[in-house]
Structure formats: structure tokens, C-alpha cells
C-alpha positions as CSV (number, residue, x, y, z in Angstrom):
1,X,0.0,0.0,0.0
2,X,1.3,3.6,-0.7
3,X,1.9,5.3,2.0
4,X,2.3,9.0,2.9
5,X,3.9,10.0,6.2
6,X,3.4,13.2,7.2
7,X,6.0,13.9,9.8
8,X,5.8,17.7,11.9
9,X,8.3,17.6,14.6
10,X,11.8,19.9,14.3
11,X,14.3,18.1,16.8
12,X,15.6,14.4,16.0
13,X,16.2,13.5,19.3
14,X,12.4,13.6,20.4
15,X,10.6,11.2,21.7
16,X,8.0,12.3,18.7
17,X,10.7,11.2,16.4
18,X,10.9,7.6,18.2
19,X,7.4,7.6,17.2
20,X,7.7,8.7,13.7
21,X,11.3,6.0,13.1
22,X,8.6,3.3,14.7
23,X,5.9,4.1,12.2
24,X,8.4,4.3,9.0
25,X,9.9,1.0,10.2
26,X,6.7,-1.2,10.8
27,X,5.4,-0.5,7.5
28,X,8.6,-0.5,5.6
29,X,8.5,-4.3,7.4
30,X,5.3,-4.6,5.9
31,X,7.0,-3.9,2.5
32,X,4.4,-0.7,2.4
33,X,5.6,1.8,-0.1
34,X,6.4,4.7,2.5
35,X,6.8,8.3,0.9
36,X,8.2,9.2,4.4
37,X,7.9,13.3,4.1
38,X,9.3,14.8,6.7
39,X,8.4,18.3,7.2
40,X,11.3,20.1,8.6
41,X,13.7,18.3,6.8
42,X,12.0,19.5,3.4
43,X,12.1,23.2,4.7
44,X,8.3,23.1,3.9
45,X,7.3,27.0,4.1
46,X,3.7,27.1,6.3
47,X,3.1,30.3,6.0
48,X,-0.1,30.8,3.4
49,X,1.2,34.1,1.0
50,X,-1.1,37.0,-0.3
51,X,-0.5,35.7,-3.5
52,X,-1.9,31.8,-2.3
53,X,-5.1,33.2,-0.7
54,X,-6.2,35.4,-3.5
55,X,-5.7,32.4,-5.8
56,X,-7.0,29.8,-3.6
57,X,-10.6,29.3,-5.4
58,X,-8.2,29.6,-9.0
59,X,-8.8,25.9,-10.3
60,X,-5.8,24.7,-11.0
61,X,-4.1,26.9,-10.7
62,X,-4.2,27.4,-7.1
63,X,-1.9,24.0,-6.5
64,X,1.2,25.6,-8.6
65,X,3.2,26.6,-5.6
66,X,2.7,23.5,-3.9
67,X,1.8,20.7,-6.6
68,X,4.5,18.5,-5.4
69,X,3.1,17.8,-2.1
70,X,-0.5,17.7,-4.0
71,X,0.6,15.0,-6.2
72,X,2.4,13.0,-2.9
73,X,-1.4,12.8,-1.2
74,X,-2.6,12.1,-4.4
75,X,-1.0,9.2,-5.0
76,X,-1.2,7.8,-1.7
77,X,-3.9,5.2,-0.3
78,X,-3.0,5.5,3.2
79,X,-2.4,8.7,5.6
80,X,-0.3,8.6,9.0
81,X,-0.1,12.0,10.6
82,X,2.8,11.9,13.3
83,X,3.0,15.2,15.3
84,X,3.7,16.6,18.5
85,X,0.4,18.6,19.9
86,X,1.6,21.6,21.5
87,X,-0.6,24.3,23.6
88,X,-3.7,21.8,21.9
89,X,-2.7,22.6,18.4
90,X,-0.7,21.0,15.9
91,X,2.9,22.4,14.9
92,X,2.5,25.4,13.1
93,X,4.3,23.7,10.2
94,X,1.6,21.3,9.9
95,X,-1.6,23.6,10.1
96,X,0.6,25.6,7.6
97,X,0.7,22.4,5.2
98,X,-2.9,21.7,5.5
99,X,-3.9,25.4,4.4
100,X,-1.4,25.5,1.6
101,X,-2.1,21.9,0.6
102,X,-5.6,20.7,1.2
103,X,-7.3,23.5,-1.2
104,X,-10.2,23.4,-3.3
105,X,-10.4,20.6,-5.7
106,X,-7.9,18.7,-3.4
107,X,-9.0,17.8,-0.4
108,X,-12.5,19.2,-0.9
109,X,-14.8,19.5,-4.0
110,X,-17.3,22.6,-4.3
111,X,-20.3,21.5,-6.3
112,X,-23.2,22.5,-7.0
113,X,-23.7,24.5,-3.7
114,X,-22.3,22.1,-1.9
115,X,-18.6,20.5,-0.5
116,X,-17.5,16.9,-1.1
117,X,-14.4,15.1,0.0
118,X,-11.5,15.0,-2.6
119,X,-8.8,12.9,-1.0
120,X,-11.0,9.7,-2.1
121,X,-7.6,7.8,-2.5
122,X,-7.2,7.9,1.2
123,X,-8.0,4.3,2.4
124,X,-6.7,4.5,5.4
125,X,-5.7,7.7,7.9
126,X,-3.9,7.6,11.2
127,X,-2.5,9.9,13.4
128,X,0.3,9.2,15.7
129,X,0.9,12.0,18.3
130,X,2.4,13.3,21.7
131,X,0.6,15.7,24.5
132,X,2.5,17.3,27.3
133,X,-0.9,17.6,28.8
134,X,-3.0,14.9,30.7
135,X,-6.0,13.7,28.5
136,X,-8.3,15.5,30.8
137,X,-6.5,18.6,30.2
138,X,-6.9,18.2,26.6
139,X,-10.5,17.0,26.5
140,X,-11.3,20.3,28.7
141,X,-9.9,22.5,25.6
142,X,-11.7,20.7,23.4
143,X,-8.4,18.6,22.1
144,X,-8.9,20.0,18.7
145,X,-6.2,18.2,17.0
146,X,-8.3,15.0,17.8
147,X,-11.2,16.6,16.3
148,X,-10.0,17.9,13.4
149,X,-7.9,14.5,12.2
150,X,-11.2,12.5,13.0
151,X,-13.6,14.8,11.4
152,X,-12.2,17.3,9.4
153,X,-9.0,15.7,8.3
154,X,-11.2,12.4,7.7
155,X,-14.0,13.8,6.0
156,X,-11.8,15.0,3.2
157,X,-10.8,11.7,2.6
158,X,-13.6,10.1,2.4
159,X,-14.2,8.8,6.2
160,X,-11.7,5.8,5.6
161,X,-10.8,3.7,8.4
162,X,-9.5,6.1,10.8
163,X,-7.0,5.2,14.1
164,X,-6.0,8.2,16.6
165,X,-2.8,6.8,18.4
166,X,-2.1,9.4,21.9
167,X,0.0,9.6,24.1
168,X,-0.9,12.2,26.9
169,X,0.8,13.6,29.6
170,X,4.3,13.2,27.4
171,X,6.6,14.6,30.8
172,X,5.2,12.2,33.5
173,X,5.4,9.3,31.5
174,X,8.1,6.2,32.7
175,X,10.7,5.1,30.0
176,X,8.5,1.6,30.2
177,X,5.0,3.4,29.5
178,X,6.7,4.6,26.3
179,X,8.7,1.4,25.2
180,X,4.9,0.4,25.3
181,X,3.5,3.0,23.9
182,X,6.2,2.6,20.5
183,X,5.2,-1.0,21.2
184,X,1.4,0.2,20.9
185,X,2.2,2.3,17.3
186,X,4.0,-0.8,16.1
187,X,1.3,-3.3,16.8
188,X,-1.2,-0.5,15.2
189,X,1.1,-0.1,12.2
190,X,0.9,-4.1,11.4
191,X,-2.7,-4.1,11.8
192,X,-3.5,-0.9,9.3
């Protein structure tokens, strides 16, 4: 299966990048094409210009300054999101990908009056991610990333088969609870 891993954490060291090495390496065990994109490492710019919002209804022409990542989702048939959450929000580099990426007649269609999902292709979508907060905390803001990668980020593809993969309170957790948790990723990796 084609894979797309979309990776938002800047420091290599991390325990976030334990989790992204553990996803990579289970389905590259699996013999899963991985296109492994790693957004700090590509120097992906987040930041959505003047020029990019005045064009962002322009069909097609609204993909030209980023139809390389456009063609990567569109090509793939599975999604894994891995990404720090920080102050209950994803990295700005990844809220700057999905408004620069997922644009009209890409991860949405407008028809007739109405919206309909345009990453089809997507199969399968996962998220992967890391909370310094306790999961009461985040369920009393709301936990938005949670939210938006199981409605939002799901809906445009379609509501595939969808797997939300936490770990909360990242700084109180023992080095055992995560060797289990990249234990847990693993086993949810083999089973996608």
C-alpha cells in the first residue's frame, strides 16, 4: 500500500521522532511503499502568502506553488499523521501544510452549492501523536487536533478507516509506559 507519512516535529532526538522511526519502520517491514515526508527536513514554508489566498478558489491553478506535495497525497492510499500537539494545536508547520495543501479541488470538491471530500484515494488515515498535557486537560480545551484528524481531516478523505494513536501527559510518563507506547504504534502499524 502507498503510504504517505506526514511527519511535523523539528528536533531528531524527540521522543515524537521515536514515534515517527517506529511508524516508518513497521510498515517498511510490511513492504508498504512509505513516501516518508518529513516536514522540517523538506524546509516546507507554512506560511499561506497574499499571492496563495487570493488564488485559492483559481482551479488549477491554485496547486502551482505546492503541486509536489499535491501530487504525494494524491498518490497515496494511506495517511499517518505523526506530530507533536503543542498548547492543543498541531505544529505550526503542519496547520501551515494543510492550508497550503488541502485547497479546493484537493481535499475538498465545491459542487453544486455544496462541498464533497477530494482525497478519495485515502484508504486509510492515522495519526500518531504526543501531549504534554494529561487527557483531561486536553479533553477540557476541546483537544482539537483530535477533532480535526477525525472529522475534518477524515471527511476529506472520504471517512476511511481512521486510528488516533495518543500519548498524553508526554513529561510524566516512565521510559517503560513509552517502550509500550512505541510498542502500541508498532502493533497499530501491522494491523493498518
Amino acid at each position: 500500500m502507498k503510504t504517505f507519512v506526514l511527519y511535523a516535529h523539528p528536533c531528531a532526538d524527540s521522543f515524537n521522532a521515536a514515534v515517527h522511526d517506529t511508524v516508518v519502520g513497521a510498515l517498511k517491514a510490511r513492504d508498504w511503499d512509505v513516501d516518508d515526508c518529513d516536514l522540517n527536513a523538506e524546509g516546507f514554508a507554512p506560511v499561506l502568502t497574499e499571492a496563495e489566498r487570493r488564488g485559492y478558489h483559481d482551479i488549477p491553478q491554485n496547486t502551482g506553488p505546492v503541486q509536489a506535495y499535491v501530487d504525494r497525497l494524491r498518490q497515496a492510499e494511506a495517511l499517518v499523521m505523526v506530530f507533536p500537539v503543542w498548547n492543543f494545536g498541531y505544529p505550526a508547520i503542519l496547520k501551515g501544510f494543510l492550508d497550503r495543501v488541502f485547497l479546493p479541488d484537493v481535499s475538498f470538491k465545491l459542487e453544486g452549492g455544496g462541498i464533497s471530500p477530494g482525497l478519495t484515494n485515502i484508504k486509510r488515515l492515522v495519526a500518531c501523536t504526543t501531549y504534554g498535557g494529561t487527557r483531561v486537560r486536553a479533553m477540557m480545551n476541546g483537544d482539537p487536533p483530535r477533532k480535526c484528524v477525525t472529522r475534518a481531516v477524515r471527511y476529506a478523505c472520504g471517512w476511511p478507516r481512521t486510528r488516533y494513536i495518543g500519548l498524553y501527559d508526554m513529561n510524566n510518563n516512565s521510559p517503560d509506559a513509552l517502550s509500550a507506547h512505541l510498542d502500541r504504534v508498532r502493533s497499530e502499524m501491522q494491523r493498518l
